[in-house]
C-alpha positions, 0 to 999 in steps of 0.5 A: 500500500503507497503511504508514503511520498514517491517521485519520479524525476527527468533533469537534463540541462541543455538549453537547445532542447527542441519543444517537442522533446520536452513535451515527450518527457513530459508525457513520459513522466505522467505515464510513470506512478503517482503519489497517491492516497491509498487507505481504509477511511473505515476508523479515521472518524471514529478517532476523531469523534473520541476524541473531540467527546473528550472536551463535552466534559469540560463546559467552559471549553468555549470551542473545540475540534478534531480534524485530519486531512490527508493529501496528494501533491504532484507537481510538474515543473519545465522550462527552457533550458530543458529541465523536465521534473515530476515530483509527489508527495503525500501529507498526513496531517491530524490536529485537536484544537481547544479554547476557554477564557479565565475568569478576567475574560483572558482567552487561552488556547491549546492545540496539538499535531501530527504531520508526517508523510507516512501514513503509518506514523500517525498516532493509534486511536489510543494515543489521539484520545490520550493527546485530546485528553491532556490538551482539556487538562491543560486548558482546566489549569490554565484557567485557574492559573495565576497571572505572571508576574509584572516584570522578571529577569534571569534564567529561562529553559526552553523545551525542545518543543519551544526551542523548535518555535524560537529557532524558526522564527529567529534564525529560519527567516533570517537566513534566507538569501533574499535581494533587498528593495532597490537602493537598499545596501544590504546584501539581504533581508532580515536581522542578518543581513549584514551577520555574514562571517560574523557571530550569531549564535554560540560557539557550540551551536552549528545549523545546517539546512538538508532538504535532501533528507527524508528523516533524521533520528528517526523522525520524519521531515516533510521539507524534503525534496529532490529538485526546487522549484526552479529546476535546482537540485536540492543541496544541503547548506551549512547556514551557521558553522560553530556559532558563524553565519557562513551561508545563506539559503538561496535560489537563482537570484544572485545576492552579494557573494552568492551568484548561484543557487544552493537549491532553495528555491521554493513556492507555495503548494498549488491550492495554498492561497495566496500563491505566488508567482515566483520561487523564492529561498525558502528552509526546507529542513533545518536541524539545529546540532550543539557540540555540547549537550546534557540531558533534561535533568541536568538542564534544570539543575543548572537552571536551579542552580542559576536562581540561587545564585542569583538569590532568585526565589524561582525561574522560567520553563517554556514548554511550547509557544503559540504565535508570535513566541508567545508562551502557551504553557509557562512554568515558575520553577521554584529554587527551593525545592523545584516543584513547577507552577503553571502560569498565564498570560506572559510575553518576552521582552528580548527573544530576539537574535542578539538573545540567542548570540549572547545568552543562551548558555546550554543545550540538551541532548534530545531533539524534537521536530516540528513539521509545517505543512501549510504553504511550503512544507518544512521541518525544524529539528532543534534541541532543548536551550537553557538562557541565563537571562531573559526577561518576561512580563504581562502581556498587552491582551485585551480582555475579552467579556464573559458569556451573560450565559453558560454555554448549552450543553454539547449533543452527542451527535447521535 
């Protein structure tokens, strides 16, 4: 049964090819096997009734919502110089999704996904009701969790899971090969766009961008591809070597000391709106590697040791992120005995680049992958990080009012 990604490619390079032989490549590779979707749909609603039943137990959950959507893609891609590609893939995807408000009108989400290309990675109906069922937990003690505190600084461990998040939006987008606007001197776009040869992140740190991975440590990668989308085989690229930007992720058009492409050229998957009329670099999968790793416990020790030294009564864990890094799951870590408190309604005050150059301190030694596959496909692989300083403090959200009334009660569909 073909649950996983398959493709078939023709690639030639001569710019003389005659129209007619690049229409019988082209016929040649629709006749060859496409990626298609092949599975029994009989238990797939069952899960995700279970699983959305779970959050009828909880009757200030405001929304809630279990959905799977699986799918096909096969590409076609020729131009001028002779270059005939056929690529496919397929995506398996399954989210829960839960919000509530607290009782000061603060609103509060959670969610959670599976992203793989291989159907039979996807989580039995076992583990998916489990997942729902921590998800309405977590929301439950959010809303009763105190607000955080007005203003803190001092040390703060991420999970991989949060590390993976930071690592996206700070050096992910950053590290593409992008011409500025007309005028501009800059070689690129983005906060490193004059960091070439220059230090970015801590010596023990390297971050390499591999799309021609399928899998790393066992954990699927859906930003995988042979060839992008301006007809460039893929390359791995080592963006940051020790801590040094040494590369940018680019496609065919040239920025300052980078005149070819290192293919990284990518565009929006055809029905992901808004599409675009061009490729451009994108990350396909960038793994973040540490020289020096510890494990978990030794990661909080050191972060308890930090709080006392510093004769700070408590410190910070960020076990996820939602949007914008902003913290959806915030832990007070107590340095007397380090038992952990659940907080709400935080934001940082310097995540950014020069943070992660100048105070992150540690990594750990396992790894979590984040799989996005809206828009461009694309995986971040990073490890857990320890700062040993950050500052955190309320967030600016507006409060939303309170229902007049209860919420009626949820039918059981049947």
């Amino acid at each position: 049964m073909p649950t996983g990604r398959q493709g078939n490619l023709i690639v030639t390079s001569s710019r003389t090819v005659k129209d007619s032989e690049l229409r019988k490549k082209l016929i040649q590779e629709i006749k060859r096997a496409l990626a298609k979707l092949d599975f029994d749909p009989q238990p797939w609603p069952r899960m995700l009734e279970d699983a959305s039943a779970v959050f009828r137990s909880d009757p200030r959950i405001a929304t809630s919502g279990s959905n799977l959507k699986f799918e096909a893609v096969n590409q076609y891609f020729l131009n001028s110089e002779g270059t005939v590609v056929r690529s496919g893939r397929t995506l398996y995807e399954m989210t829960i999704s839960c919000s509530t408000q607290a009782s000061d009108g603060m609103s509060l989400q959670r969610n959670n996904g599976f992203v793989v290309e291989n159907i039979k990675e996807l989580p039995s109906a076992t583990e998916f009701v489990a997942r729902a069922t921590k998800l309405a937990q977590t929301l439950k003690e959010l809303r009763s969790a105190p607000v955080v505190d007005e203003e803190y600084r001092g040390p703060v461990l991420f999970s991989a899971d949060a590390a993976t998040s930071a690592f996206a939006v700070l050096v992910g987008e950053n590290v593409l090969g992008r011409r500025p606007e007309l005028g501009k001197t800059a070689r690129t776009t983005g906060a490193f766009a004059t960091s070439y040869k220059s230090r970015v992140l801590p010596d023990f740190l390297s971050v390499v961008d591999d799309p021609t991975s399928p899998s790393y440590r066992g954990q699927s990668l859906v930003g995988h591809y042979d060839i992008d989308d301006e007809g460039v085989p893929a390359q791995r690229v080592a963006v940051i070597d020790k801590g040094n930007l040494v590369n940018y992720l680019i496609g065919r058009e040239p920025i300052r000391d980078f005149p070819v492409s290192n293919g990284h050229a990518r565009a929006r998957i055809p029905g992901n709106a808004p599409a675009l009329t061009h490729a451009v670099p994108h990350v396909g999968n960038l793994i973040v590697n540490s020289s020096q790793t510890v494990s978990p416990e030794q990661l909080k020790k050191k972060l308890i040791e930090l709080c006392q030294q510093r004769d700070l009564p408590y410190c910070y864990y960020v076990e996820t992120f939602g949007p914008r890094l902003a913290p959806r799951l915030l832990y007070k870590v107590w340095a007397k005995d380090g038992h952990q408190e659940l907080v709400r309604g935080a934001s940082f005050g310097d995540l950014d680049t020069r943070a992660l150059r100048n105070n992150l301190i540690a990594a750990g030694d396992e790894l979590y992958v984040e799989n996005h596959p809206l828009n461009v496909p694309h995986s971040i692989a990073a490890p857990s990080i320890l700062f040993d300083e950050l500052e955190i403090k309320r967030a600016t959200t507006n409060r939303e009012k309170l229902p007049e009334y209860p919420a009626p009660a949820l039918s059981s569909g049947k």
